[in-house]
ZABATI-176877 format. One record per residue: residue in one letter; x, y, z of N, C-alpha, C in turn. Coordinates in steps of 0.001 Angstrom, whole numbers, padded with zeros to 6 digits, always signed. Layout:
<sites>
AXYZXYZXYZ/...
</sites>
This chain:
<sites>
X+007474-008971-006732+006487-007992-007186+005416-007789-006122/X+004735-006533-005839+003987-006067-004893+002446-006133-005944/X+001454-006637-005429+000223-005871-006222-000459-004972-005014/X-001826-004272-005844-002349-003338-004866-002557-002900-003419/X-003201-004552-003236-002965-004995-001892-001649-004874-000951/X-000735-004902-001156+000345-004833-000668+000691-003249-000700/X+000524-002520-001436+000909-000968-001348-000315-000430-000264/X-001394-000789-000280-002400-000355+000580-002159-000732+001785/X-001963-001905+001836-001920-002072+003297-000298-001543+003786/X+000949-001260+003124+002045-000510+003389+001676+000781+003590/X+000453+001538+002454+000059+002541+003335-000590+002988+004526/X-001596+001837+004939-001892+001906+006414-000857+002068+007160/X-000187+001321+006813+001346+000764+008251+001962+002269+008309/X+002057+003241+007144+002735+004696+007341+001815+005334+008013/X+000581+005489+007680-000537+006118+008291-000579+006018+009774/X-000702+004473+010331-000520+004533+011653+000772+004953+012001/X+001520+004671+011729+002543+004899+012218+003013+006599+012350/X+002575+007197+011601+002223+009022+012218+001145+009103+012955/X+000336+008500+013199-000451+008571+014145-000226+008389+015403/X+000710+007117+015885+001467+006776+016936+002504+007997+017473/X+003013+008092+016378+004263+009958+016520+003740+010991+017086/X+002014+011497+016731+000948+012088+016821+000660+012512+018298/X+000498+010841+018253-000569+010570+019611+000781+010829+020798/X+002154+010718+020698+003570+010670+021313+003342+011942+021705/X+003343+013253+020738+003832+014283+020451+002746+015218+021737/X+001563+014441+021489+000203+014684+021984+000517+014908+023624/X+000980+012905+023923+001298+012720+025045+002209+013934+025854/X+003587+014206+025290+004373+015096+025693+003985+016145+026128/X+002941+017250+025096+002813+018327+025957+001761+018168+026453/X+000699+017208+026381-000345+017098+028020+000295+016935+029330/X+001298+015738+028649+002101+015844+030638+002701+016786+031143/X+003015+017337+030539+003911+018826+030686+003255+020002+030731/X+001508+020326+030014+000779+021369+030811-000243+020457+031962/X-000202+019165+032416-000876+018852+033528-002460+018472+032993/X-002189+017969+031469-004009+018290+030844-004326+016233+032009/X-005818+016607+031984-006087+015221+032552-007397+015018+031604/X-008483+016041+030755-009177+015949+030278-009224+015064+028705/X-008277+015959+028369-007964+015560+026982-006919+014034+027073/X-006532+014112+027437-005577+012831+028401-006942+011915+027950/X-007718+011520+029192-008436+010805+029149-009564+010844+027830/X-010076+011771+027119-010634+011726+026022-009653+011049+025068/X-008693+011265+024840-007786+010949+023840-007936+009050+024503/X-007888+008703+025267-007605+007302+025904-008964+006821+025295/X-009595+007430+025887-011152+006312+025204-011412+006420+023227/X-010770+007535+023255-010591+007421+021395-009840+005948+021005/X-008774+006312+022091-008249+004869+021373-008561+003567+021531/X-009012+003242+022734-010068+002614+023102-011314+001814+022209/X-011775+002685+021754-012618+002270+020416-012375+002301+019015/X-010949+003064+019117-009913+002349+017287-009849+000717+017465/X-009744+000422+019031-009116-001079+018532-010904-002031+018502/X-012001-001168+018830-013236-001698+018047-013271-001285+017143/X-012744-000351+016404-012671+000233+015055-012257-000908+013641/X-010855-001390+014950-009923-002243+013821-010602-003705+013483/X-011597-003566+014886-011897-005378+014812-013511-005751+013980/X-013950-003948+013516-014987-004166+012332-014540-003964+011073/X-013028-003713+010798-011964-003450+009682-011670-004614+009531/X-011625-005489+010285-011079-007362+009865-012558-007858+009393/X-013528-007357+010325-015102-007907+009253-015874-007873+008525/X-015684-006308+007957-016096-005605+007292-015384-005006+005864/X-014390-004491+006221-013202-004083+005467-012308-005210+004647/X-012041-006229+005572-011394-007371+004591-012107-008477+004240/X-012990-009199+005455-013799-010434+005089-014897-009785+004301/X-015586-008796+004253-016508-008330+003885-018233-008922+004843/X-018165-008754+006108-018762-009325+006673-019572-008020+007385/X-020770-007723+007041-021405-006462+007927-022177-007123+009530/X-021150-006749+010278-022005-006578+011477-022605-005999+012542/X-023829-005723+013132-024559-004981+013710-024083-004931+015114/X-023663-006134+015371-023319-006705+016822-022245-006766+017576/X-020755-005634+017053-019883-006007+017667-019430-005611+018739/X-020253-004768+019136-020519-004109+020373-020293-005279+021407/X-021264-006513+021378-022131-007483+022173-020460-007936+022889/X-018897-008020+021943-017862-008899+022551-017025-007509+023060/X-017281-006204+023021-016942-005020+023451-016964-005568+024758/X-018197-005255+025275-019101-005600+026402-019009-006442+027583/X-018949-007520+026336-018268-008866+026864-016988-008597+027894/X-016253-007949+026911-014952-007634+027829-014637-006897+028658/X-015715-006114+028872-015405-004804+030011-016061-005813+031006/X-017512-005678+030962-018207-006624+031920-016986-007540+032651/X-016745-008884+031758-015763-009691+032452-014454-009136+032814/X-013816-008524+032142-012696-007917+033533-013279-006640+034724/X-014037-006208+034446-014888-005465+035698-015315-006162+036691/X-015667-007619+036792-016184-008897+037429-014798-009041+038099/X-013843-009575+037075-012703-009956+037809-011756-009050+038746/X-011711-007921+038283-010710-006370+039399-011868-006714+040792/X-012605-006542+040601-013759-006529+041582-013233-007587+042729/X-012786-008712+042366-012669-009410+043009-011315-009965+043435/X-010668-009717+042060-008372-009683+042696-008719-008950+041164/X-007693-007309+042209-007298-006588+041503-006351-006952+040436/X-005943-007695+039669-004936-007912+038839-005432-007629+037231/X-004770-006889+036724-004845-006396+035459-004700-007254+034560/X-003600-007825+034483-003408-009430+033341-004287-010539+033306/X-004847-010941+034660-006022-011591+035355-007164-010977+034221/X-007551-010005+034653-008484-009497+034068-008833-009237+032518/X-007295-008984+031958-007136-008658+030268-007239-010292+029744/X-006408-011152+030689-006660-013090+029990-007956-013486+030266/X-009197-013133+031190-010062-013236+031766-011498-013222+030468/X-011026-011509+030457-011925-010811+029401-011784-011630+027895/X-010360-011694+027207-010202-012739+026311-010636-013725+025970/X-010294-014469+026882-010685-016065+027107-012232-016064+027146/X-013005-015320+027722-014554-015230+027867-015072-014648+026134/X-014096-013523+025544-014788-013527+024708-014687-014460+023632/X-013656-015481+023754-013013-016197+022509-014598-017239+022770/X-014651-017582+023802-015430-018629+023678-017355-018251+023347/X-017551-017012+024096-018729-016139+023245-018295-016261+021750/X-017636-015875+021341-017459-015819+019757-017883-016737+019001/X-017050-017953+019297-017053-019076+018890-018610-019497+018492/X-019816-019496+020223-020657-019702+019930-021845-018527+019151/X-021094-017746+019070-021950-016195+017900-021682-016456+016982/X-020480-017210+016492-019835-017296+015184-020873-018696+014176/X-020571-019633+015227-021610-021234+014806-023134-020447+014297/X-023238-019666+014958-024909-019139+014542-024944-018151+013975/X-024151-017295+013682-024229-015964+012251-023652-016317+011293/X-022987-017371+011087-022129-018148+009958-022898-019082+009217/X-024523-018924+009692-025027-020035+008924-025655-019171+007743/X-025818-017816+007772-026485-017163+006898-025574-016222+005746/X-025794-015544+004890-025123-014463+004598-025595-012909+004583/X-025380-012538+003720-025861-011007+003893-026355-010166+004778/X-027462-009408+004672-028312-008734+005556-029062-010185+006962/X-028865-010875+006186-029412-011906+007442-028008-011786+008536/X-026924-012023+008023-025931-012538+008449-025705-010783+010124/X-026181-009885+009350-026034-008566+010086-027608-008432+010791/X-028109-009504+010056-029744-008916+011310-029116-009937+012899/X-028462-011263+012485-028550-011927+013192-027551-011631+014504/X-026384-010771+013996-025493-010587+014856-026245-009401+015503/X-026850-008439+015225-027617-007425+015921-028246-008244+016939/X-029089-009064+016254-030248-009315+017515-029238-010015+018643/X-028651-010944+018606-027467-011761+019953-027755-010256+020518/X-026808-009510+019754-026158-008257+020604-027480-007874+021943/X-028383-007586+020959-029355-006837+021736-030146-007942+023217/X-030017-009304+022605-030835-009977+023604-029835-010160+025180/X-028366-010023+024579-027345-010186+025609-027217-008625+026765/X-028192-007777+025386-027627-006273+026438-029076-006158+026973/X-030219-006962+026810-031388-006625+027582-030904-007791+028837/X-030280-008436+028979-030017-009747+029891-029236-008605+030983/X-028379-007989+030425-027522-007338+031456-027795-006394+031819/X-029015-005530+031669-029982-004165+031802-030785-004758+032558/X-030977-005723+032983-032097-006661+033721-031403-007382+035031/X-030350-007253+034895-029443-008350+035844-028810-007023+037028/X-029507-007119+038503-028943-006189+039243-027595-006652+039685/X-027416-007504+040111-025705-007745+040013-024680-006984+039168/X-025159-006772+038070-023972-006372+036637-025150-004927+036712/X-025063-004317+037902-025327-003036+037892-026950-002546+036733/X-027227-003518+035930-028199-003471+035351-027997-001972+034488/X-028983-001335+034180-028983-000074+033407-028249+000988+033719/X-027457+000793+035390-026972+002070+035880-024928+002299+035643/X-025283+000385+035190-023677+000404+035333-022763-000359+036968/X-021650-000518+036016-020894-001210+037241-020623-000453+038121/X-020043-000399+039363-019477+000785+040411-018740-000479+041238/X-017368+000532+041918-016562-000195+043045-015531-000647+042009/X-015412-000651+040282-014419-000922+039974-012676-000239+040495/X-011849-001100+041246-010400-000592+042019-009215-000110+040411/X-008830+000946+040950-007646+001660+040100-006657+000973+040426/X-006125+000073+039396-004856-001356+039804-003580-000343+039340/X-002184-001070+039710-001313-000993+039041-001135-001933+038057/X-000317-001787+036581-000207-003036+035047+001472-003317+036042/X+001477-004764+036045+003170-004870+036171+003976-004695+035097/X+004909-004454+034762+005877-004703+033738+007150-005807+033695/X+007372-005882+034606+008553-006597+035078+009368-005960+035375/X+010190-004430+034520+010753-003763+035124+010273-002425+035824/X+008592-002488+035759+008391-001627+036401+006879-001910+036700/X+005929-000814+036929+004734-001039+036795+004163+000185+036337/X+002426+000295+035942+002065+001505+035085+000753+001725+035750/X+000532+002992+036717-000833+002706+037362-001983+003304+036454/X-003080+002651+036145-004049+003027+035572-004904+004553+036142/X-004842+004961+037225-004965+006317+037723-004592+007199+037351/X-003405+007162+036860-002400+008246+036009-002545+008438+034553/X-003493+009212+034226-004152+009783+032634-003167+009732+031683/X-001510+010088+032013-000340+010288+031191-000295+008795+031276/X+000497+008077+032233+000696+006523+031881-000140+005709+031330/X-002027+005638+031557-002507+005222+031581-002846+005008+029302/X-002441+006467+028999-003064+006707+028029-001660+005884+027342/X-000481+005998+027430+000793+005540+026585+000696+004023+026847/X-000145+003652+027767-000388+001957+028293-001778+001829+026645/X-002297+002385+026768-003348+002373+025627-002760+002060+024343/X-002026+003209+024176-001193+003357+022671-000640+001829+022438/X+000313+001926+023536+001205+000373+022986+000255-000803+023033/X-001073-000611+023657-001485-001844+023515-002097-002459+022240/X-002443-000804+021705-003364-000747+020398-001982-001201+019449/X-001119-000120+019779+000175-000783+018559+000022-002467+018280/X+000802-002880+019625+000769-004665+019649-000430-004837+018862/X-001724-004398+019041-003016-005765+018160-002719-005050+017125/X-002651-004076+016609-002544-003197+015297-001674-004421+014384/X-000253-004239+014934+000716-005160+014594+000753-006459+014233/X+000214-007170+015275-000644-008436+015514-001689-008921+013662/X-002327-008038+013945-004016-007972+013078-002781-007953+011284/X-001694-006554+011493-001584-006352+010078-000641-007283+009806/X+000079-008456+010597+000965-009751+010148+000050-010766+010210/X-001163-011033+010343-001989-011852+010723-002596-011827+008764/X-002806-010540+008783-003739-010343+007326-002911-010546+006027/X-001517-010147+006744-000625-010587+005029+000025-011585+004824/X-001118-012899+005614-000326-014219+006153-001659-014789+004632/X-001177-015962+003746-002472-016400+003199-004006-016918+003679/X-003431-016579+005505-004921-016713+005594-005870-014984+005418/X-004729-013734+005043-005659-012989+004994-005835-012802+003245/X-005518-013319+002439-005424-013377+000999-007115-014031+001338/X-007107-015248+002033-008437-016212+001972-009568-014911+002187/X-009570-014660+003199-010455-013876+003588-010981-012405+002753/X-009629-012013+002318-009827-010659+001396-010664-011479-000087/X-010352-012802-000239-011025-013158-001808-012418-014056-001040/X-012796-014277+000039-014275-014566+000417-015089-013080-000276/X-014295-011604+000460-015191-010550+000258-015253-010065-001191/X-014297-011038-002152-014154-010479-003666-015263-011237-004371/X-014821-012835-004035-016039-013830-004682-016183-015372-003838/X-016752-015005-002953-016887-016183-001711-016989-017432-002446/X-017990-017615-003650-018061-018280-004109-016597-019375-005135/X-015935-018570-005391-014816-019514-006034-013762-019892-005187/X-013651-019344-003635-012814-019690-002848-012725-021493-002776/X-013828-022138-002873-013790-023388-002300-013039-024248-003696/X-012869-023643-004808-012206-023991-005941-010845-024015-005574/X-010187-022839-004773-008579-022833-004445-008472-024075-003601/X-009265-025052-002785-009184-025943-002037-009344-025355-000503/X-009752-024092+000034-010071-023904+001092-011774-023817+001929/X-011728-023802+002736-012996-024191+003214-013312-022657+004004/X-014508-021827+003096-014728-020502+003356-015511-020701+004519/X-016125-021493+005256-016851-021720+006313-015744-021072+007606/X-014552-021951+007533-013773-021613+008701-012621-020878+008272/X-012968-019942+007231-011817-018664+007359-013224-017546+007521/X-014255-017761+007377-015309-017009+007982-015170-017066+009342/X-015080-018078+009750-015660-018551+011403-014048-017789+012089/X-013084-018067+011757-011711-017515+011874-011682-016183+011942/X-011982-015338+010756-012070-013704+011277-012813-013670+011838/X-013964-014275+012162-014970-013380+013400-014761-014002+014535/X-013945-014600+014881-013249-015167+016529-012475-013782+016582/X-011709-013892+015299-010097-012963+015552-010861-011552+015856/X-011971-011025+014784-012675-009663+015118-013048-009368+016618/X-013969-010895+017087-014055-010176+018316-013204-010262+019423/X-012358-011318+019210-011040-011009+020346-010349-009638+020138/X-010306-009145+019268-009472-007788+019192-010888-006791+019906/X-011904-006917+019687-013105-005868+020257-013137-006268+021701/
</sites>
């Protein structure tokens, strides 16, 4: 037997999944009239679905409002912008950015996890903001004007490679990447650790009755939220 939950989230999975067809259909005739505008607009749309998806795991299922998720956005451009800068390598840079934000998280998570509600969203705001006056202040990290000198890499594949210069490749490199966490996020949520999390945002309070410990399926989606941001 299926309950609600399960038809809803089967309807996401159709939803994206014409969207992906969409965004295909999209791809095809931009490469074929030569568009580079919409190309690249369409790329940064998607770009910020997969910050979209990673305030949909905190908001949408844990029920967790936060002000701040910008702050592991950030996180990740900054640190792989640091790393191309210095060896162009794309995977370098995508494990780089990760790994930096898992461990930011961790320590954002120990300190917005001690509160709830509107505290819980004042507190993740302010990190955000004290981390983006640090880097508006810091001439190294380009300060207010931004990074510059970031190099246009090639992605390897193994059987091939995908250069980020190229608006058509660059944007179908987007899609599949968003697919994978999409994918990732919606087998992740219909695992019982996303049952835990969907009944923190129903009644946080009786979770610790099922025998689980709502502290670290809290602390758990907001690692997982901001590794996907």
């Amino acid at each position: 037997m299926h309950d609600r939950l399960d038809f809803s989230m089967r309807a996401n999975h159709v939803f994206f999944g014409i969207l992906v067809l969409v965004a295909l259909v999209f791809a095809a005739i931009a490469g074929y009239s030569g568009d580079v505008f919409y190309l690249r607009l369409a790329t940064e749309a998607l770009i910020l679905a997969g910050l979209a998806l990673s305030i949909d795991i905190l908001l949408g299922f844990t029920g967790l409002l936060s002000l701040g998720q910008a702050l592991y956005f950030g996180i990740g451009a900054y640190v792989s912008a640091l790393v191309l800068r210095e060896e162009p390598s794309f995977w370098l840079a995508f494990g780089a950015a990760g790994g930096a934000v898992f461990l930011a998280s961790i320590v954002g998570g120990m300190i917005a996890n001690r509160v709830r509600g509107v505290y819980f969203a004042l507190i993740t705001f302010g990190m955000a903001q004290v981390v983006a006056k640090v880097v508006y202040n810091t001439r190294e990290l380009g300060a207010s004007d931004g990074m510059i000198g970031i190099p246009v890499v090639d992605v390897p594949l193994g059987i091939g490679s995908v250069s980020t210069g190229d608006p058509l490749q660059f944007f179908l490199l987007t899609l599949a990447i968003i697919a994978v966490i999409y994918s990732a996020a919606a087998y992740l949520l219909g695992t019982p650790f996303g049952r835990i999390i969907i009944a923190l945002k129903a009644n946080e309070k009786r979770v610790p009755y099922l025998g689980y410990s709502t502290w670290a399926a809290r602390m758990t989606a907001y690692v997982l939220a901001a590794v996907v941001a």
